[in-house]
C-alpha positions in Angstrom: 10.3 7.5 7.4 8.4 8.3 3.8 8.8 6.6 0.7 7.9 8.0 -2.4 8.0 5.2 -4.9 9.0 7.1 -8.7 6.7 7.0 -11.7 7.3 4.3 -14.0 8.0 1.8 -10.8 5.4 -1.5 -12.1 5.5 -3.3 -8.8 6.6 -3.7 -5.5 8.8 -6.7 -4.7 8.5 -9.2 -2.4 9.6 -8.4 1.4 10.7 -4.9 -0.3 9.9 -3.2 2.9 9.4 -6.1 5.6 10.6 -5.0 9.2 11.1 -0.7 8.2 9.4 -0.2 11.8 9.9 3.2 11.1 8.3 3.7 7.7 5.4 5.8 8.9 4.0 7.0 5.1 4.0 5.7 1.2 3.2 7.0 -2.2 2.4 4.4 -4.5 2.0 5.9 -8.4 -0.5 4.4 -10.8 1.8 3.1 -12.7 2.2 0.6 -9.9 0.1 -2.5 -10.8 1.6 -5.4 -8.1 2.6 -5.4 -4.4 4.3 -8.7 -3.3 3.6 -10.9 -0.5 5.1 -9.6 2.9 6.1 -6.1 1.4 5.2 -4.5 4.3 5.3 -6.9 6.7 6.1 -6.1 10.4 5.8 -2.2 9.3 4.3 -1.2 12.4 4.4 2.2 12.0 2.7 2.8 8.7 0.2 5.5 9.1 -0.3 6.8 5.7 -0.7 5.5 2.3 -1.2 8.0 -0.7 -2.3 5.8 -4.0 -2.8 7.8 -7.0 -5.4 5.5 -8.8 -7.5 4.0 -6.3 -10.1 3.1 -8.2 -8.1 1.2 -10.7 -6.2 -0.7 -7.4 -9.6 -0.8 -5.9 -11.1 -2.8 -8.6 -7.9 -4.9 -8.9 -7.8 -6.0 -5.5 -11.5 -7.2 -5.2 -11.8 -8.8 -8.6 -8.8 -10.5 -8.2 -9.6 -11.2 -4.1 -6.2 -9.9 -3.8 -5.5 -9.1 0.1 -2.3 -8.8 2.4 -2.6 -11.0 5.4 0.6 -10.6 6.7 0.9 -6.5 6.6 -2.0 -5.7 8.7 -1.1 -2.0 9.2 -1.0 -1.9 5.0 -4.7 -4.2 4.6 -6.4 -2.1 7.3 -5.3 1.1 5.3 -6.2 -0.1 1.9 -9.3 -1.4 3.2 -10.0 2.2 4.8 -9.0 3.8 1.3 -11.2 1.4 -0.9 -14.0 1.9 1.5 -13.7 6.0 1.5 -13.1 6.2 -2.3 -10.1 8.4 -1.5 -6.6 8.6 -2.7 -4.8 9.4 1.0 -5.3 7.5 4.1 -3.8 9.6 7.4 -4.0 7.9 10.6 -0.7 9.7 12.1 
């Protein structure tokens, strides 16, 4: 139900984690610059998100009006992160 994904990882693929109902928590390292469409699509129980650059994905993301449509458990999270200037979100 946790996934930490290893250093050195550069993105995360397309539908790479669509329909894991019971992924509940992710580490995403900064070496991490992409997620693809519907990665976390239908991940219901996604709670927590750890990013270890936030400010880098931060800046990425609105720059680049990047957004998830389809994973709202991951864009209401990411949101919550950019917003707090923190590295963790915990909603478990």
């Amino acid at each position: 139900n946790k996934i930490i994904v290893p250093d050195g990882v550069l993105s995360i693929g397309e539908s790479a984690f669509w329909g894991c109902s019971g992924l509940r928590s992710i580490n995403i390292p900064d070496t991490t610059t992409s997620i693809g469409e519907y990665a976390f699509n239908d991940c219901a129980s996604l709670t927590s998100v750890h990013i270890t650059n936030l400010a880098k994905w931060c800046e990425m993301c609105y720059n680049h009006n990047v957004y998830y449509p389809y994973e709202a458990n991951f864009t209401r999270i990411f949101s919550a992160l950019c917003f707090a200037k923190k590295g963790e979100y915990d909603n478990g």
